[in-house]
PAVO-101944 format. One line per field, with one value per residue (C-alpha): residue in three letters; x, y, z; residue number from 1. Coordinates in steps of 0.25 Angstrom, whole numbers, m for minus. Each point is the difference from the previous one (the first is absolute). Example, Ala and Ser with C-alpha at 12.3 -4.5 7.8 and 13.67 -1.06 7.14 Angstrom:
2
residu = ala, ser .
c1 = 49, 6 .
c2 = m18, 14 .
c3 = 31, m2 .
num = 1, 2 .
//
This chain:
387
residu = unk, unk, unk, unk, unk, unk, unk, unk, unk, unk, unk, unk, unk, unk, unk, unk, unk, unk, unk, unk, unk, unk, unk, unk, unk, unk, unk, unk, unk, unk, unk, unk, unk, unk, unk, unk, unk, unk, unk, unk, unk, unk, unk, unk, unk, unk, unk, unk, unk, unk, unk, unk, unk, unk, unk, unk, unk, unk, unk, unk, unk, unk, unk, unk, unk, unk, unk, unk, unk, unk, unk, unk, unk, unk, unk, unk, unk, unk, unk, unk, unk, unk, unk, unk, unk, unk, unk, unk, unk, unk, unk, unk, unk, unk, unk, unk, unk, unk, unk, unk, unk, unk, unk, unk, unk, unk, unk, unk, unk, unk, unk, unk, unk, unk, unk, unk, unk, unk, unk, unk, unk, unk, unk, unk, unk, unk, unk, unk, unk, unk, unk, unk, unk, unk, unk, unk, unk, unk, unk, unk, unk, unk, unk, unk, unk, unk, unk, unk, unk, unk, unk, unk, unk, unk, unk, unk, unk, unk, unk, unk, unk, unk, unk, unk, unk, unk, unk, unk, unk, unk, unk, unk, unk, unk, unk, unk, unk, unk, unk, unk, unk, unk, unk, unk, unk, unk, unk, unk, unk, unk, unk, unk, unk, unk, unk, unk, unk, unk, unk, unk, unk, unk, unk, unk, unk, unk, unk, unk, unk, unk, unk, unk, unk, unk, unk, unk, unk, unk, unk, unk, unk, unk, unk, unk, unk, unk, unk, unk, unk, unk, unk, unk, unk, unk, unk, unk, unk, unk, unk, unk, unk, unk, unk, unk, unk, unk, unk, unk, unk, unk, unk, unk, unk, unk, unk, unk, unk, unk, unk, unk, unk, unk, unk, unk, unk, unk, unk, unk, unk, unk, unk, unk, unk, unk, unk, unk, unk, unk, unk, unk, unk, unk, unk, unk, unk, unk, unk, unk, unk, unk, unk, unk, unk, unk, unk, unk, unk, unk, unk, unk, unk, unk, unk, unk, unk, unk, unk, unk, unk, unk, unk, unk, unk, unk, unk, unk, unk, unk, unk, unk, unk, unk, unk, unk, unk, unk, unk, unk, unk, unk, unk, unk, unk, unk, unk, unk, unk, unk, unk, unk, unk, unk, unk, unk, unk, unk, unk, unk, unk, unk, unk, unk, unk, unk, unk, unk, unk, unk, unk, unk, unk, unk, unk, unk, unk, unk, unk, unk, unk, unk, unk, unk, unk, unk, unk, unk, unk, unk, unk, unk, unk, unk, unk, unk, unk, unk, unk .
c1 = 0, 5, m2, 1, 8, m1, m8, m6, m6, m5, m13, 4, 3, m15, m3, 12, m4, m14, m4, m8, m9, m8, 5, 1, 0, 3, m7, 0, m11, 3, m4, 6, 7, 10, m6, m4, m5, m7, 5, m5, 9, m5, 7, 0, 10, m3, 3, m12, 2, 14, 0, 6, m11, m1, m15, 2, m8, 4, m9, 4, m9, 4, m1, 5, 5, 4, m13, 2, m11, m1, m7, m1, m10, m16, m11, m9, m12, m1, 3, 7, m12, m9, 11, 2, m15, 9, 7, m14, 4, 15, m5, 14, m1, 6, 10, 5, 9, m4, m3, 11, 12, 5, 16, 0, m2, 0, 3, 2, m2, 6, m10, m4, m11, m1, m6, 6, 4, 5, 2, 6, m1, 12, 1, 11, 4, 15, 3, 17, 2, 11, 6, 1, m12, m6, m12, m7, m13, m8, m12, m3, m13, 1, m11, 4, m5, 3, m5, 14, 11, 12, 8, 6, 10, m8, m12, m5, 2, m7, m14, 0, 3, m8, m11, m16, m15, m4, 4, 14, 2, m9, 7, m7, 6, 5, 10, 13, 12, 6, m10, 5, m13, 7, 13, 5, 13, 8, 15, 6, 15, 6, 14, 8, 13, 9, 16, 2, m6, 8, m9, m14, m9, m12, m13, m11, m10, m8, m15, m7, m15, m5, m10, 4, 2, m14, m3, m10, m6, m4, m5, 11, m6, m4, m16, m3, 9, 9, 13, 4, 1, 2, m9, m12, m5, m7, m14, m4, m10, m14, m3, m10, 7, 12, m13, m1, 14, 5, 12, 10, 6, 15, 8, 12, 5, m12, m8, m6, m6, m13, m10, m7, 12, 5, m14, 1, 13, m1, m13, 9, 12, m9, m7, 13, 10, 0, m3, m9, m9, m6, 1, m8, m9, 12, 10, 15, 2, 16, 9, m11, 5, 12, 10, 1, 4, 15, 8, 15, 9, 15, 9, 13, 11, 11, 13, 9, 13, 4, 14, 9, 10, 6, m13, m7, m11, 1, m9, 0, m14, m4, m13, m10, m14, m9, m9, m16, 4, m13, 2, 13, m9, m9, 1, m16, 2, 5, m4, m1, m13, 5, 11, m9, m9, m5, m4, m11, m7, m9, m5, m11, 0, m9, m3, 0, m8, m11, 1, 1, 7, 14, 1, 13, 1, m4, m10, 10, 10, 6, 7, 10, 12, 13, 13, 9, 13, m6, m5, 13, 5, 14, 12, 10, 13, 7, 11, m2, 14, m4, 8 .
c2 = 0, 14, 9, 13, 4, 17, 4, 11, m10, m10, 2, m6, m15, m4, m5, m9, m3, m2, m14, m11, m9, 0, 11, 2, 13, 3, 13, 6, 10, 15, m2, m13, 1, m9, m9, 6, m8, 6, m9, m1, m9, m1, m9, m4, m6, m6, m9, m9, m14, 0, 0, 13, 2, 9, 3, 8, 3, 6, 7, 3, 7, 2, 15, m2, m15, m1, m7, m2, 2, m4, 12, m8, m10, 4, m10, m8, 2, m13, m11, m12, m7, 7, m4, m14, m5, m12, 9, 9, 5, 5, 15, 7, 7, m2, 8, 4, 11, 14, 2, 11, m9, m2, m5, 1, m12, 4, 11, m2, 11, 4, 8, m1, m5, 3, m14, m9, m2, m10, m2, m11, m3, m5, m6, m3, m6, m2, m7, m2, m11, 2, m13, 4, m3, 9, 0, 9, m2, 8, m1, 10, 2, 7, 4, 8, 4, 8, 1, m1, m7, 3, m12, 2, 9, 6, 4, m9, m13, 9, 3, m14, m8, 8, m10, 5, m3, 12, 13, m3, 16, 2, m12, m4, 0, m14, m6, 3, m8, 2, m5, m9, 0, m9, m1, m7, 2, m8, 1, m7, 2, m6, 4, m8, 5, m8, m6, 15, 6, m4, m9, 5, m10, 6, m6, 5, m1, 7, m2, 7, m4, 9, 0, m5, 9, 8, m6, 3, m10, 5, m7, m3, 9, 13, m1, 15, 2, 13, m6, m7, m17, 0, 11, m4, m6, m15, 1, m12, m7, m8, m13, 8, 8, m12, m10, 12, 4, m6, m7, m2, m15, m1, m6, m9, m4, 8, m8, m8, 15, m2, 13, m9, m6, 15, 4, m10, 2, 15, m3, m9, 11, 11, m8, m4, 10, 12, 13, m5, m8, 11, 11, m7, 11, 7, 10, m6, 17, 2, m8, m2, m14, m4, m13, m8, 4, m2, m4, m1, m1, 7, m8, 8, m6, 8, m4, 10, m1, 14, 4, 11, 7, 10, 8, m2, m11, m10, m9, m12, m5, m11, 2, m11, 5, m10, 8, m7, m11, m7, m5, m7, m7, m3, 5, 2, 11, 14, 2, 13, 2, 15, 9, 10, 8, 0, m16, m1, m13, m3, m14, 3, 4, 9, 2, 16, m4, m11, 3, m15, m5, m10, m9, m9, m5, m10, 1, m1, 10, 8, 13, 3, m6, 2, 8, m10, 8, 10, m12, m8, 2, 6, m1, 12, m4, 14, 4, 14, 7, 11, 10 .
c3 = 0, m4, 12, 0, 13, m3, 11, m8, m10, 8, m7, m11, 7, 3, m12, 0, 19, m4, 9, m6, 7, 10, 10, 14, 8, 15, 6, 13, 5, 2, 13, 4, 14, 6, 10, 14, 12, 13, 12, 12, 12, 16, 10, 15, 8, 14, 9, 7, 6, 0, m15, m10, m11, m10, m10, m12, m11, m13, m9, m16, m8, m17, m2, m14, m6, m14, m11, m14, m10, m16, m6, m13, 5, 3, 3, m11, 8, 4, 12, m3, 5, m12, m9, 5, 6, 5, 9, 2, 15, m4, 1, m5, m11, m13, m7, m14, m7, m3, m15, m2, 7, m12, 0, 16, 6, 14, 9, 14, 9, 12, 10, 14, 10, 14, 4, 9, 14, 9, 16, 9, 14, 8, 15, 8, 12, 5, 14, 5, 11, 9, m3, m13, m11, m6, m9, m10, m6, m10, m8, m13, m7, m14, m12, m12, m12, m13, m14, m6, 6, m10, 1, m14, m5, m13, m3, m9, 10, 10, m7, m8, 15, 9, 1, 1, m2, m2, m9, m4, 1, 12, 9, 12, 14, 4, 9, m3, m5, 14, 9, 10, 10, 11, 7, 12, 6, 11, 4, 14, 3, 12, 4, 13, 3, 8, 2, 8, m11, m11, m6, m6, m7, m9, m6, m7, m10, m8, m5, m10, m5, m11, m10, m14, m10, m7, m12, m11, m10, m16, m13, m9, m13, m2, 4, 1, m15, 9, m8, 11, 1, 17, 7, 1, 12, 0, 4, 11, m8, 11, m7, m6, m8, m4, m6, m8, m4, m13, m1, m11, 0, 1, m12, 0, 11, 9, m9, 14, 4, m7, 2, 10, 8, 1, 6, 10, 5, 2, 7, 9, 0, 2, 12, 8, m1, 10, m3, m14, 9, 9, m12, m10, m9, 3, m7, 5, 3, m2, 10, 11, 4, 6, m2, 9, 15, 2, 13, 2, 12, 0, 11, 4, 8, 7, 7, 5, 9, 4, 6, 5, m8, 9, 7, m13, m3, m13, m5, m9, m5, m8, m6, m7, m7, m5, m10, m2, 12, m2, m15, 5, 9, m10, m16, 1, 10, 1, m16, m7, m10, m5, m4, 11, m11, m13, m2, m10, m8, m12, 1, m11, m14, m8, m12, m4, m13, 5, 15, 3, 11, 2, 13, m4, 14, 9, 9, 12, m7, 9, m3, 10, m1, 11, m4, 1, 2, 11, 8, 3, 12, m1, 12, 4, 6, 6, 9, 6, 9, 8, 8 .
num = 1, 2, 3, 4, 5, 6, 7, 8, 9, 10, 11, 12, 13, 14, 15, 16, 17, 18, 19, 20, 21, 22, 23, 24, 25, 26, 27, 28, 29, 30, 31, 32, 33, 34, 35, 36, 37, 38, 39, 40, 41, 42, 43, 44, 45, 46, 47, 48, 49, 50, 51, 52, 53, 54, 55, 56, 57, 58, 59, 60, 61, 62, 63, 64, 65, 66, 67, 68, 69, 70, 71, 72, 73, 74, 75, 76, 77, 78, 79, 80, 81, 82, 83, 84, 85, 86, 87, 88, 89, 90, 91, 92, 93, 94, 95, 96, 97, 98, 99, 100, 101, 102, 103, 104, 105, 106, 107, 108, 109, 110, 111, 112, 113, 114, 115, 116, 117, 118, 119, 120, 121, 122, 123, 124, 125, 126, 127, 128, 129, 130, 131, 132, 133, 134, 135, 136, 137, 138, 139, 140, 141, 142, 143, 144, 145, 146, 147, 148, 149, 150, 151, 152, 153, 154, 155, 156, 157, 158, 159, 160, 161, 162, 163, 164, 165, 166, 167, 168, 169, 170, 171, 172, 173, 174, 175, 176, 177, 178, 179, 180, 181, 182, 183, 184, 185, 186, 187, 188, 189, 190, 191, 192, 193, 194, 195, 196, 197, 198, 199, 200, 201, 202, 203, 204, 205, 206, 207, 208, 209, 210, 211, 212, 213, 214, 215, 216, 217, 218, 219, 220, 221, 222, 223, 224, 225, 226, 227, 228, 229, 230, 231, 232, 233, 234, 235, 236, 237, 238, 239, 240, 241, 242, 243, 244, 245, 246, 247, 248, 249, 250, 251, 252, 253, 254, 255, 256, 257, 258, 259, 260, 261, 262, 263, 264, 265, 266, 267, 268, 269, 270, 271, 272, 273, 274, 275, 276, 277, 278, 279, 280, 281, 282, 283, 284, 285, 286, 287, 288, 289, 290, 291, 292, 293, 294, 295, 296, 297, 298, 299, 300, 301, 302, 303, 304, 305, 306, 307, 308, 309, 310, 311, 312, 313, 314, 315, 316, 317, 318, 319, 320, 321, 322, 323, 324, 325, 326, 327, 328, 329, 330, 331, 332, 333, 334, 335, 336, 337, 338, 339, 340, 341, 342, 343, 344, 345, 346, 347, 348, 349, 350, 351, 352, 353, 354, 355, 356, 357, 358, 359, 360, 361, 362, 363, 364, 365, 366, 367, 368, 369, 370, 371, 372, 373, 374, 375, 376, 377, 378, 379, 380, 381, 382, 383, 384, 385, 386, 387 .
//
């Protein structure tokens, strides 16, 4: 390409830069702002029955959070249920390109929204014993929601993985990617020091029981025809309204999914798994279940022999950590569901064209699947010299 690199005749290189294709085009909103919160933060410390405790309670409240919106798209008028009777309670609407777009394929804006908050509650006791235990227990309760959670870096990803049942530019409120509702935490460490105080031996250990990580589940296809193949939330079908979905049968080696097997063994799916069950007729709104509830146990062991070197005090310690202690017990325990955010499935297909549905499981499927590496247990071998 010949360009002209003069910068007084720049004009003359768009013909020879023009772009072919579909285009897409990032905007931001003259009045976008950078994020602002509004926080809130109240604690108490006391002591009652022997015991230190500590209640606090944290209130954030979105005051601006970043949304992204596609100017290009506007709705047909209709539902996907009144395009698709088979699917007749799906109430989203249905989307299609304005007449004028043209060569632009999409334009993802950047602009604001105000909605979104979260808060947590925390309580915390600590107790010492003279003959050297100590103990600290705490219990945290979380909820948070937002309408964008901005877990990718552009602004493409954002808009096309931001997952909805709604108006895909006027996002409900949901739970957000980061709510952990439950956490329990336990730490004991006892220390005896003996040999006229030159030897100290320590142990510890550590649990921490947390909800699994939020996850949100969507159709794999793009039912509301917004561009994007992975944002659209699954709707939880009754019997009802599965005898009346239409299935497409699977081909080669799903061959053994028949319309009528598949019907039967999302009934079953539906019916035994947590979460569906109780929210059947149901939106699955944006991560509002979690994995499943994790547990795992730390143990640290300390040996320390301390001498004199002068009027000063060394130390020689020799340190073992036995990270996820339970699942060297036993490999079924002390397992990790989730990278902590962000986890998402789409166990049925749907077809943008007919509306008709995909189950290539079986009736028992289940989703979750353990991370292997994160749930091993792993041992740290240390010497620490003080002085």
């Amino acid at each position: 390409m010949d360009i002209i690199y003069d910068p007084s005749k720049q004009s003359q290189n768009e013909p020879k830069m023009a772009a072919g294709g579909s285009q897409v085009v990032n905007t931001v909103d003259p009045n976008f702002n950078l994020t602002q919160t509004l926080k809130f933060d109240l604690g108490f410390d006391f002591r009652a029955l022997g015991v230190d405790w500590t209640v606090e309670g944290i209130f954030t409240k979105n005051l601006n959070d970043i949304m992204y919106t596609n100017p290009l798209l506007q709705k047909t008028g209709k539902t996907v249920g009144q395009d698709f009777p088979s699917l007749s309670y799906d109430t989203r609407p249905r989307y299609t390109k304005i007449p004028d777009a043209g060569k632009v394929g999409y334009i993802y804006n950047l602009t604001n929204t105000n909605q979104g908050y979260a808060y947590n509650v925390m309580v915390s006791a600590n107790k010492h014993f003279n003959f050297g235990l100590d103990i600290n227990a705490s219990y945290t309760f979380t909820q948070s929601k937002s309408v964008f959670n901005g877990t990718s870096s552009v602004a493409q990803s954002n808009f096309n993985y931001n997952y909805h049942h709604s108006d895909v530019n006027d996002p409900e409120l949901s739970w957000s990617a980061y709510n952990i509702p439950h956490q329990v935490k336990v730490a004991a460490n006892y220390h005896k020091t003996y040999g006229r105080d030159h030897w100290t031996t320590t142990v510890g250990a550590v649990y921490i029981g947390t909800s699994g990580a939020a996850y949100s589940m969507y159709y794999n296809g793009d039912l509301n025809n917004d561009g994007s193949n992975g944002n659209d939330l699954m709707f939880i079908p009754t019997e009802a309204q599965l005898d009346a979905a239409i299935f497409t049968p699977g081909t080669g080696s799903n061959a053994k999914y028949t319309a009528e097997v598949q019907r039967a063994n999302m009934k079953q799916w539906l019916g035994n798994t947590d979460f569906l069950k109780d929210h059947r007729g149901e939106y699955f709104d944006r991560y509002a279940a979690n994995m499943p509830f994790e547990n795992h146990v730390d143990v640290h062991i300390g040996q320390k022999f301390s001498f004199k070197v002068g009027r000063q005090t060394h130390g020689i310690e020799l340190v073992a950590d036995i990270i996820n202690f339970t699942n060297m017990l036993n490999p079924k325990w002390g397992r990790s569901y989730g990278m902590g955010i962000n986890s998402y499935y789409n166990p049925v297909t749907v077809d943008a064209k007919t509306g008709n549905l995909q189950f290539l499981h079986e009736g028992d499927y289940d989703m979750f699947s353990y991370a292997d590496y994160y749930s091993r247990w792993k041992l740290q071998l240390g010497v620490r010299y003080t002085f």
